[in-house]
Backbone as JSON Lines, residues from 0, in Angstrom:
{"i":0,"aa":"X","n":[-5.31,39.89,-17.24],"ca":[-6.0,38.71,-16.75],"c":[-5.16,38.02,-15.68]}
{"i":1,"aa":"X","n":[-5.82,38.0,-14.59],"ca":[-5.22,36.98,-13.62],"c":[-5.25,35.3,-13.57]}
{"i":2,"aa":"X","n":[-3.98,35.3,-13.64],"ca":[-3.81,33.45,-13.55],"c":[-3.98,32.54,-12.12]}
{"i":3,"aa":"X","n":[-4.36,31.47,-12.11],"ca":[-4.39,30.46,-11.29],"c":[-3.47,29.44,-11.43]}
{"i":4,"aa":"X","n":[-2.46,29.31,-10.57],"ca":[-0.96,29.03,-10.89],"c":[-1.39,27.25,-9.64]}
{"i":5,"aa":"X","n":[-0.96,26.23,-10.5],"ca":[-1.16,25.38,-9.41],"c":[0.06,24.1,-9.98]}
{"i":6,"aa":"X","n":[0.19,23.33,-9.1],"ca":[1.17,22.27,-8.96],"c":[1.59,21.54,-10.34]}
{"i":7,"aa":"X","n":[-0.44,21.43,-11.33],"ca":[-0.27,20.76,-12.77],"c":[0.59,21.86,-13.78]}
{"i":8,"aa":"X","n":[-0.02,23.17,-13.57],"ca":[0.22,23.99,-14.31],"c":[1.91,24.75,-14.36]}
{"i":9,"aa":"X","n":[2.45,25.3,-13.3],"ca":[3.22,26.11,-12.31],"c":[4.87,26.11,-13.38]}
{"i":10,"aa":"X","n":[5.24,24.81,-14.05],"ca":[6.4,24.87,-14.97],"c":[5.88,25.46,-16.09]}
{"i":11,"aa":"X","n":[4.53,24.83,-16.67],"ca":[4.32,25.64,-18.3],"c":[4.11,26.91,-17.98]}
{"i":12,"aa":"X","n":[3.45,27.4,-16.96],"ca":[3.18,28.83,-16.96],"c":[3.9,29.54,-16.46]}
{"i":13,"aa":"X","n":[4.88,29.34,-15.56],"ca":[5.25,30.41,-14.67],"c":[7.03,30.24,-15.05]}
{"i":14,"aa":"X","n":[7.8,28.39,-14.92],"ca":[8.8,28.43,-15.29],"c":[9.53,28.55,-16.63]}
{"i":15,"aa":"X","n":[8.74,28.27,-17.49],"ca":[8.61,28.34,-18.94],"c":[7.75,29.35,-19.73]}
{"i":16,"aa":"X","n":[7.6,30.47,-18.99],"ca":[6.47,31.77,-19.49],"c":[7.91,32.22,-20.33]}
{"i":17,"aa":"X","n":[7.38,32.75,-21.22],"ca":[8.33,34.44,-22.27],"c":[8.7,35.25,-21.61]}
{"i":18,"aa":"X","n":[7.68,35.87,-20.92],"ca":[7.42,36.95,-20.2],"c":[7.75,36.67,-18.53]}
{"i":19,"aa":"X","n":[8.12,37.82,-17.84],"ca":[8.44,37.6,-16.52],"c":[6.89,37.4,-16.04]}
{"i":20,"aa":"X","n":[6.92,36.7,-14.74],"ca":[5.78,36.34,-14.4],"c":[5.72,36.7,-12.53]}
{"i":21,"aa":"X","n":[4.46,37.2,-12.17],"ca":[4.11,37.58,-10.9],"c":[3.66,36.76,-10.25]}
{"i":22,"aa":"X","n":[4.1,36.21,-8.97],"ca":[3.11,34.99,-8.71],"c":[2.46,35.41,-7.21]}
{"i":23,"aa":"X","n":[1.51,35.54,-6.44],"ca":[1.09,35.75,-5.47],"c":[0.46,34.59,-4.36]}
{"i":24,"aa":"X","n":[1.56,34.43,-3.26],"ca":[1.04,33.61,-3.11],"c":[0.25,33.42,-1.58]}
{"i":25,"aa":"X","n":[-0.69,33.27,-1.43],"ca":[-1.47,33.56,-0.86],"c":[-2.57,32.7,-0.12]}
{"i":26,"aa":"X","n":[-3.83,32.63,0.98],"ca":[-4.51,31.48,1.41],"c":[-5.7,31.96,1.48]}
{"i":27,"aa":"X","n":[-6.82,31.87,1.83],"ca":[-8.47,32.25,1.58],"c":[-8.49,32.47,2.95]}
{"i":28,"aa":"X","n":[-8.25,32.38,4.02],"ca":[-8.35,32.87,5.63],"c":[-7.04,34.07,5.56]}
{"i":29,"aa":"X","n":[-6.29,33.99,4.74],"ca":[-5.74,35.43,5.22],"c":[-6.33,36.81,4.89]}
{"i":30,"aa":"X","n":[-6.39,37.62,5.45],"ca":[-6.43,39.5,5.72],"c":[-5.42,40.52,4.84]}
{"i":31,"aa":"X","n":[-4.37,39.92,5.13],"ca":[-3.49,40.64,4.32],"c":[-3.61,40.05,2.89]}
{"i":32,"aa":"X","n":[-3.8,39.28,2.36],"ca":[-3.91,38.54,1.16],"c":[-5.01,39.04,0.44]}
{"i":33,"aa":"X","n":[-6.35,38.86,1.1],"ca":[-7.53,39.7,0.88],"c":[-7.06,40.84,0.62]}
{"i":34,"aa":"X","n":[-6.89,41.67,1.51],"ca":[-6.58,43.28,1.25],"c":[-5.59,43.66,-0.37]}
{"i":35,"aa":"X","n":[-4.8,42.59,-0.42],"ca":[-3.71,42.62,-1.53],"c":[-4.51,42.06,-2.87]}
{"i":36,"aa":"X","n":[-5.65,41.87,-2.88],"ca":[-6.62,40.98,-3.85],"c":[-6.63,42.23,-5.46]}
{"i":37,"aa":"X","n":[-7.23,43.2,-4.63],"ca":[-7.82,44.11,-5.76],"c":[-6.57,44.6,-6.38]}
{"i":38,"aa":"X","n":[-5.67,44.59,-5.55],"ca":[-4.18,45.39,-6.25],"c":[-3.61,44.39,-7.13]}
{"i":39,"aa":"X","n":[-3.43,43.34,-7.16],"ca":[-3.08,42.45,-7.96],"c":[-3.7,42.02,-8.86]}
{"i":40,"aa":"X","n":[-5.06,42.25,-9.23],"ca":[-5.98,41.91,-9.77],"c":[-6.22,43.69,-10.8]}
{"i":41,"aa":"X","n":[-5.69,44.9,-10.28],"ca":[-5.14,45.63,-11.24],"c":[-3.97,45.81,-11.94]}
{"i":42,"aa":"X","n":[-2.83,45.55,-10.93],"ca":[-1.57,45.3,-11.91],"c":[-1.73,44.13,-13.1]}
{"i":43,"aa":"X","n":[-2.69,42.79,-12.81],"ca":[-2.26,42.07,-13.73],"c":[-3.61,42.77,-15.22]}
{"i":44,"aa":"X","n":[-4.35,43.34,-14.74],"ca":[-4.61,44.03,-16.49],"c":[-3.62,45.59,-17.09]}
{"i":45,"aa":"X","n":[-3.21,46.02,-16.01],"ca":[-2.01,47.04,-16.8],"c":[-0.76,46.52,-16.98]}
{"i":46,"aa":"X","n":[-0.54,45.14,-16.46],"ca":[0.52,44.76,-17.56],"c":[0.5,43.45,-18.5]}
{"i":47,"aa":"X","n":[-0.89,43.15,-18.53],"ca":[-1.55,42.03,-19.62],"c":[-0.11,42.69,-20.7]}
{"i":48,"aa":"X","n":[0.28,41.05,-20.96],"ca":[1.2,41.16,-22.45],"c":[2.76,41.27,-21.57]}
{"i":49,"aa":"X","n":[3.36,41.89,-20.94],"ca":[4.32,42.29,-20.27],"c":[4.41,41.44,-18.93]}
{"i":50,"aa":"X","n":[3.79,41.34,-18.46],"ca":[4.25,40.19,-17.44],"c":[2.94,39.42,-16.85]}
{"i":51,"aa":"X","n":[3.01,38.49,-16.53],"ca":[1.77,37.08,-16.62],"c":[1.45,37.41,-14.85]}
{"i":52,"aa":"X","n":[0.6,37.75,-14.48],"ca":[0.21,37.51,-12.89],"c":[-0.85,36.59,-12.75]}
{"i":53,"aa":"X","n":[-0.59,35.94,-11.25],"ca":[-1.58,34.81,-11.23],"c":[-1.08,35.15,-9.18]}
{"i":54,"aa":"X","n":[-2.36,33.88,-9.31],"ca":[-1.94,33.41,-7.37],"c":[-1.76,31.91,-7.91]}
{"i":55,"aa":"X","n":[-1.25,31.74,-6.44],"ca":[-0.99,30.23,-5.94],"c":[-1.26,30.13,-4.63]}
{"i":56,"aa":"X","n":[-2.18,29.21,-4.24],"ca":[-2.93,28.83,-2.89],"c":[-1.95,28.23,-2.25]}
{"i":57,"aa":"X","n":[-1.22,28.6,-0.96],"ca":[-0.49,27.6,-0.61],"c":[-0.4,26.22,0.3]}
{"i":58,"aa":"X","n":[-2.07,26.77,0.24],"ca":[-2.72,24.81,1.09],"c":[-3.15,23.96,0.04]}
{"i":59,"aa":"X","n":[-3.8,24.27,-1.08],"ca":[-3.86,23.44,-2.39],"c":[-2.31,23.37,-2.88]}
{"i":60,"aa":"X","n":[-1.27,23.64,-2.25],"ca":[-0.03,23.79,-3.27],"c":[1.03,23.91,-2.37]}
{"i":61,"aa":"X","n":[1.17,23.14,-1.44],"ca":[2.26,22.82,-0.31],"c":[3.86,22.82,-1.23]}
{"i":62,"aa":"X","n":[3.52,21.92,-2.06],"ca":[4.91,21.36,-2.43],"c":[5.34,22.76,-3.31]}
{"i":63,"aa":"X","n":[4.85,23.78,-4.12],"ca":[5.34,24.93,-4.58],"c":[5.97,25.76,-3.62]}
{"i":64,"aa":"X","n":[4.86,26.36,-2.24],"ca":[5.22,26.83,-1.2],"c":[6.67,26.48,-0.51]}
{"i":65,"aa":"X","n":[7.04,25.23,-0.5],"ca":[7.76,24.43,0.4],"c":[9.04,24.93,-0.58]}
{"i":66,"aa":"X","n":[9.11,24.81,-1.82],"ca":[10.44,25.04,-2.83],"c":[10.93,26.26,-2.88]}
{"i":67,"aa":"X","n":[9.87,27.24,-3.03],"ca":[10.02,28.74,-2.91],"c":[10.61,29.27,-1.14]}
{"i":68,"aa":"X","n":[10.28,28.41,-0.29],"ca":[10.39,28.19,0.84],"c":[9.46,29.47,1.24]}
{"i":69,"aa":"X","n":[7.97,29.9,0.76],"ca":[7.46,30.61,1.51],"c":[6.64,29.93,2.97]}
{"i":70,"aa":"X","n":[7.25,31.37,3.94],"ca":[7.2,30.97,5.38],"c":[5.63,31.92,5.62]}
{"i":71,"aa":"X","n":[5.59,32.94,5.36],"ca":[4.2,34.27,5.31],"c":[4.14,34.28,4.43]}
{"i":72,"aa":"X","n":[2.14,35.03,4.35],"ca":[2.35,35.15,3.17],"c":[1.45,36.34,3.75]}
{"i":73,"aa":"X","n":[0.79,37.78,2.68],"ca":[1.44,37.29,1.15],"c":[2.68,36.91,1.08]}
{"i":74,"aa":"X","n":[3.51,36.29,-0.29],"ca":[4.52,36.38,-0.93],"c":[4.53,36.24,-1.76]}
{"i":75,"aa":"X","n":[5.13,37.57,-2.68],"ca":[5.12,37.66,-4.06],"c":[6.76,37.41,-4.58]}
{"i":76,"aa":"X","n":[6.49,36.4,-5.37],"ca":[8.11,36.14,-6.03],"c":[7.88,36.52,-7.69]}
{"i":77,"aa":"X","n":[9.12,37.08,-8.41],"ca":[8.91,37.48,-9.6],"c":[10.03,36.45,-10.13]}
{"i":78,"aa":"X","n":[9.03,35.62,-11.16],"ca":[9.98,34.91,-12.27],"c":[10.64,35.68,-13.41]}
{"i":79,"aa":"X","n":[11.61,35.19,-14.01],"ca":[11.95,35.95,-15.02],"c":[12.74,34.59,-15.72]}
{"i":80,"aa":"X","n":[12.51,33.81,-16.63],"ca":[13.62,32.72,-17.19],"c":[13.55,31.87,-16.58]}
{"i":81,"aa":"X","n":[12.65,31.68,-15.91],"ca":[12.76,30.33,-14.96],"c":[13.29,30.49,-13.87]}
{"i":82,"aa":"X","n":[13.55,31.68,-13.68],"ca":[14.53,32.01,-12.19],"c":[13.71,33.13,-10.83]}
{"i":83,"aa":"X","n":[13.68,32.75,-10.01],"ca":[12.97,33.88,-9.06],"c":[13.71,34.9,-8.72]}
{"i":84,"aa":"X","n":[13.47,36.22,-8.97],"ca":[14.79,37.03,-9.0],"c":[14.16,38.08,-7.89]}
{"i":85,"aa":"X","n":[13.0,38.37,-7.37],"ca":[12.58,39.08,-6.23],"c":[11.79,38.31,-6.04]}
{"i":86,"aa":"X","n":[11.49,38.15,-4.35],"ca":[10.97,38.3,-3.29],"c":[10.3,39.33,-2.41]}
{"i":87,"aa":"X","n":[9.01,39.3,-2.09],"ca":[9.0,40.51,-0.96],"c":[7.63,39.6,0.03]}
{"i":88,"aa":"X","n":[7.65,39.93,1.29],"ca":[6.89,39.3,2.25],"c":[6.34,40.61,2.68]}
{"i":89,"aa":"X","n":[4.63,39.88,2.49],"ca":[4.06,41.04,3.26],"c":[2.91,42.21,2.13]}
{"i":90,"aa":"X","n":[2.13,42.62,2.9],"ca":[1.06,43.45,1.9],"c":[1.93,44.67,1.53]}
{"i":91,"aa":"X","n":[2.24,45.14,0.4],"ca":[2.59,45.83,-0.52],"c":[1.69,46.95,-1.15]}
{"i":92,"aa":"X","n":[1.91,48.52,-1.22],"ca":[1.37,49.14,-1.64],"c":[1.64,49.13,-3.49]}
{"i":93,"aa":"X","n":[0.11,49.36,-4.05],"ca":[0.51,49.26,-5.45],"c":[1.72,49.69,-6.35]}
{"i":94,"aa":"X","n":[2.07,50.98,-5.64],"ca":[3.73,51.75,-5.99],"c":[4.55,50.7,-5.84]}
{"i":95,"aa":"X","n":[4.48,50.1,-4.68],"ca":[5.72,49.25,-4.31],"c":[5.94,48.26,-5.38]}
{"i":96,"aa":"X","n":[4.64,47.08,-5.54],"ca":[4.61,46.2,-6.08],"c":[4.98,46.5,-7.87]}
{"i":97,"aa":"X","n":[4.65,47.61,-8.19],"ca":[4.74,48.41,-9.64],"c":[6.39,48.27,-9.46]}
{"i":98,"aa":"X","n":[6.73,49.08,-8.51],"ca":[8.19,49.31,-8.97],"c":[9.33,48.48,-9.16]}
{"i":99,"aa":"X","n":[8.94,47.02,-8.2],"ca":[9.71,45.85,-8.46],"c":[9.83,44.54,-9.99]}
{"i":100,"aa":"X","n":[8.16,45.78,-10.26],"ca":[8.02,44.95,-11.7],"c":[8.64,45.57,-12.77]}
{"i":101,"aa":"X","n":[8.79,47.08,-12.51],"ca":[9.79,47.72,-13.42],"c":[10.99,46.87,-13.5]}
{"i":102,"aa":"X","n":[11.56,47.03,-12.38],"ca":[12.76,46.79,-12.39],"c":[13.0,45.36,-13.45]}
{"i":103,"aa":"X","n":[12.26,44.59,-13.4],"ca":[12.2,43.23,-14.01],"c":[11.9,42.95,-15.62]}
{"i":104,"aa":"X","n":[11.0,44.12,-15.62],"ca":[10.55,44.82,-17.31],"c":[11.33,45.37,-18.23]}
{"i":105,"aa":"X","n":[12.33,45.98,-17.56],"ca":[13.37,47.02,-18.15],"c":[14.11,46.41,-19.66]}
């Protein structure tokens, strides 16, 4: 299940999750974001339970954007403990995005 990660929500869910958490963050006029829709929207049911994926709009959600300091997007940052431990800018093939979540799963 994909989450909707926003300014009220963004500490209970994402900084305070169990589980490492995917966050995508992304705007409704972007192309690359679109294109990255369906892939993220399959990783987050093959790893329902194992790691929490969601988006975050970053015009409804300036002040998240602004902390993470995303400049493009997409940008996917991976929480783990409250801590952002990858980064990657840019549309991502599903391999790619899989393999950075390994690494975080292990």
């Amino acid at each position: 299940m994909e989450h909707k990660f926003t300014t009220e929500n963004f500490q209970a869910e994402v900084l305070e999750s169990d589980i490492p958490v995917l966050v995508d963050f992304y705007a409704d006029w972007c192309g690359p974001c679109k294109m990255m829709a369906p892939i993220v929207e399959e990783i987050a049911g093959a790893y329902e339970g194992k790691v929490k994926v969601g988006k975050c709009n970053i015009e409804e959600n300036m002040d998240i954007a602004q902390k993470y300091r995303v400049m493009h997007i997409p940008t996917f940052i991976i929480f783990k403990g409250s801590e952002a431990v990858e980064t990657s800018v840019g549309a991502l093939s599903k391999a790619e995005l899989e393999s950075k979540l390994g690494e975080v799963t292990k």
